[in-house]
C-alpha positions in Angstrom: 43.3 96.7 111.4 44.1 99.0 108.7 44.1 101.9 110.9 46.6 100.6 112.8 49.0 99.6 110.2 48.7 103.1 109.3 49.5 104.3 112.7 52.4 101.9 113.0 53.8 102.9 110.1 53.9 107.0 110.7 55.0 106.3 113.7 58.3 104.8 112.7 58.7 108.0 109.8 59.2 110.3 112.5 61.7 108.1 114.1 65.2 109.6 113.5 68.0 108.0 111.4 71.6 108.0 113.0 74.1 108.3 110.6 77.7 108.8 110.9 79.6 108.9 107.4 82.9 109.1 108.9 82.5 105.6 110.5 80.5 104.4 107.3 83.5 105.2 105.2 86.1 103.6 107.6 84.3 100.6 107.5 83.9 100.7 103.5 87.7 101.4 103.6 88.4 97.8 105.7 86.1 96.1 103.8 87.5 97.0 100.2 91.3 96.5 102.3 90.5 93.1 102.5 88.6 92.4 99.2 91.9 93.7 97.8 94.5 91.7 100.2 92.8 88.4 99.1 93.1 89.7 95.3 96.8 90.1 95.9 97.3 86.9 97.7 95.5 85.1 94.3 98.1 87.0 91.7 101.0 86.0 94.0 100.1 82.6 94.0 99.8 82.6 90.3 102.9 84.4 89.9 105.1 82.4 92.0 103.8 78.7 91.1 104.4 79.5 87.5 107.7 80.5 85.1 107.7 83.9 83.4 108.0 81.8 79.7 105.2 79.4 81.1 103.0 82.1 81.0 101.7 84.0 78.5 100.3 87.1 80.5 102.9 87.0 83.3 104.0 90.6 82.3 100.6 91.9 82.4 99.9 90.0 86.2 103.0 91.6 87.1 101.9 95.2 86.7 97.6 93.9 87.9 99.8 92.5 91.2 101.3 95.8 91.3 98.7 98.0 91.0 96.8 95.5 93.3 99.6 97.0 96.3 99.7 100.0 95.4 95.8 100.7 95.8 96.1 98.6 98.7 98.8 100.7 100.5 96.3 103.6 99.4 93.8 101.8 101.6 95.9 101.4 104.4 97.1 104.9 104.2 94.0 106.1 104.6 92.9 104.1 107.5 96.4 105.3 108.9 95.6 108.9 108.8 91.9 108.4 109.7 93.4 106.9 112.8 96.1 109.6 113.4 93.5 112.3 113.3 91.1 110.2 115.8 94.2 110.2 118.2 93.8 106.5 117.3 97.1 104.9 116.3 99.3 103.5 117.7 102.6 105.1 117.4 105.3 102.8 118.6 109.1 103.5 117.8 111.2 100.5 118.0 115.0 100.2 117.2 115.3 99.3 113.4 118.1 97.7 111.8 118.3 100.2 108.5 120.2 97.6 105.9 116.8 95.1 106.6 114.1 97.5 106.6 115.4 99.2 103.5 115.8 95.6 101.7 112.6 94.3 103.2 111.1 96.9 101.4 112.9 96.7 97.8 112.3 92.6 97.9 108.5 93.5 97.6 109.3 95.4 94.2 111.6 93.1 92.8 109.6 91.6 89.8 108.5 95.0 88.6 111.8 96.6 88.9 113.1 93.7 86.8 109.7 93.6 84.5 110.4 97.4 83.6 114.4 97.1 83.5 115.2 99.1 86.2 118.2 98.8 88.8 117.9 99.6 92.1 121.0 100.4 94.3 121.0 100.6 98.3 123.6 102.2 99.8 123.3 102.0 103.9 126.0 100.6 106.4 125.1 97.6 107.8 125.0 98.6 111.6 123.3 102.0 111.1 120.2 101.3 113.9 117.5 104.0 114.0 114.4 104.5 116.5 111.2 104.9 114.6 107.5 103.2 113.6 108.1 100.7 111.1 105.2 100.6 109.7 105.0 104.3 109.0 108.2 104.8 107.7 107.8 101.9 105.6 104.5 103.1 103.9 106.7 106.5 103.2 109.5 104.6 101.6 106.9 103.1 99.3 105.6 106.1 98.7 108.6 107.1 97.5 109.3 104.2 95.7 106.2 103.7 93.7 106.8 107.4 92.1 110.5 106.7 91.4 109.6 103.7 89.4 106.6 105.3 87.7 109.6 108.3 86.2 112.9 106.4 87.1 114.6 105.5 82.8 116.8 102.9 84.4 118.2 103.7 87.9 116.8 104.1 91.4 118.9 104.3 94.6 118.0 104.1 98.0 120.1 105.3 100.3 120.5 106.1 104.5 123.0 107.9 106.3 123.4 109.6 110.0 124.3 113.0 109.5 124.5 116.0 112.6 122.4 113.4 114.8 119.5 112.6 112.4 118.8 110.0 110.1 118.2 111.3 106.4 116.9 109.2 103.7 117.0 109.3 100.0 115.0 107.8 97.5 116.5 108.8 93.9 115.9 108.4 90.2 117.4 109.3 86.8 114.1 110.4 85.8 112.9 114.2 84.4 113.1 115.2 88.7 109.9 116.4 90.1 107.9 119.7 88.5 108.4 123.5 90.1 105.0 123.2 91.6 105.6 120.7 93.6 108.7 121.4 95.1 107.6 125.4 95.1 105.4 123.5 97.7 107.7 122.0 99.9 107.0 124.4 102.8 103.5 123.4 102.6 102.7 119.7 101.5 99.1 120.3 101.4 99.4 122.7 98.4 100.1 119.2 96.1 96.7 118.7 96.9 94.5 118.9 93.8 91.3 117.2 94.1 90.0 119.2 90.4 93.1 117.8 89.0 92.5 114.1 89.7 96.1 114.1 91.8 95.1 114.2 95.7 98.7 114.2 96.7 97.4 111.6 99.3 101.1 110.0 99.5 102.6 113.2 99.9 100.3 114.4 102.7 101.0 110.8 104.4 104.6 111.0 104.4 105.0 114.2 105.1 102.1 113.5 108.6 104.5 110.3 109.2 107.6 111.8 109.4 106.2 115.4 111.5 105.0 112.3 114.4 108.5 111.7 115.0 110.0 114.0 117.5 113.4 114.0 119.6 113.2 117.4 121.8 113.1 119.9 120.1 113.8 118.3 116.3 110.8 117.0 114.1 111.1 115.0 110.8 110.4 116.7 107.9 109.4 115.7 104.3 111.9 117.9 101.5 111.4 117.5 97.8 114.7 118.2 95.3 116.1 117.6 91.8 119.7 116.8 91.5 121.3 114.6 93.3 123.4 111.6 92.5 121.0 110.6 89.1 120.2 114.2 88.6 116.5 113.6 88.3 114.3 113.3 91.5 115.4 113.0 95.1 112.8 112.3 98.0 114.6 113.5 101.4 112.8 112.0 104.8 115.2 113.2 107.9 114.3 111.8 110.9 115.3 113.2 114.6 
């Protein structure tokens, strides 16, 4: 009987092990996604069944609840492009009323914005309609967002316009703008990447891959980094054909 334990049990050593890592970490990625969604749904049950001077930590949940997103929409990102590169997503440009999206988006951030004393402007007329993927564009906005609140000192405006038959939109702070490297690199998003540096550029890279799927002939969107602008610190630019 021993013997052919033995024999059982070499047998199954020379068996090989199929392993794909890509798949492994696509499923990790979904599973932490939705350890993290049900983290965010707890803190915004907390923070909306309770008053701000009813609770002693309520700052400190705001920013947790924050964060929470924000590596959440990290998740998703990453899923997003994973998908784009498999030819897997599902690209699907719908007619988007600009004044709701663009609110839509700044309602999510509205008890950081007022937890770090920032005002927020939009500026968009309310029957400007554009065709693109909502769900794209709004992660890029986000992006966009997040950094603006992170350098913003007080004010942050969001603004969308039609100009020479594409859409342009402008996320702008009254923060120190953006360093030369990075905008030295606007010709090439992928040179923010710095993985020795601890920044990845991951939203970067996103936006900039979101905006270059939307095409109109022979126009693409584009991604362009500035300082200036109406605040005169720094201006994201997303046009869209």
């Amino acid at each position: 009987m021993l013997g052919v334990s033995n024999k059982k049990q070499s047998d199954t050593t020379d068996v090989p092990v199929v392993f794909n890592m890509a798949n492994f970490l696509v499923s990790s990625v979904h599973d932490m996604k939705n350890s993290v969604s049900m983290l965010i749904c707890g803190l915004d049950k907390v923070l909306t069944s309770a008053e701000a001077a009813q609770l002693s930590t309520h700052a400190e949940l705001v920013q947790m609840n924050h964060e929470a997103k924000r590596i959440n929409n990290r998740l998703i990102q990453l899923l997003t492009l994973y998908k784009l590169g498999q030819k897997m997503y599902p690209f699907d440009p719908q007619s988007v009323c600009l004044d709701d999206f663009l609110r839509t988006i700044v309602a999510q951030y509205a008890q950081l914005l007022k937890f770090h004393e920032i005002h927020l402007e939009v500026h968009v007329h309310p029957d400007l309609y554009w065709y693109f993927d909502e769900d794209l564009i709004s992660g890029v906005i986000g992006n966009a967002l997040n950094n603006a609140m992170r350098h913003a000192h007080h004010r942050i405006t969001i603004s969308a316009l039609e100009c020479e038959g594409q859409l342009t939109l402008r996320v702008e702070d009254d923060g120190g703008g953006y360093p030369v490297e990075l905008l030295q690199g606007n010709d090439n998003v992928m040179q923010s990447v710095d993985f020795h540096g601890g920044s990845t550029g991951l939203g970067l890279y996103f936006s900039a891959m979101a905006a270059r799927m939307h095409r109109n002939r022979d126009l693409r969107g584009e991604l362009h980094l500035e300082n200036g602008g109406s605040l005169q610190g720094a201006c994201f630019v997303l046009r869209l054909p």
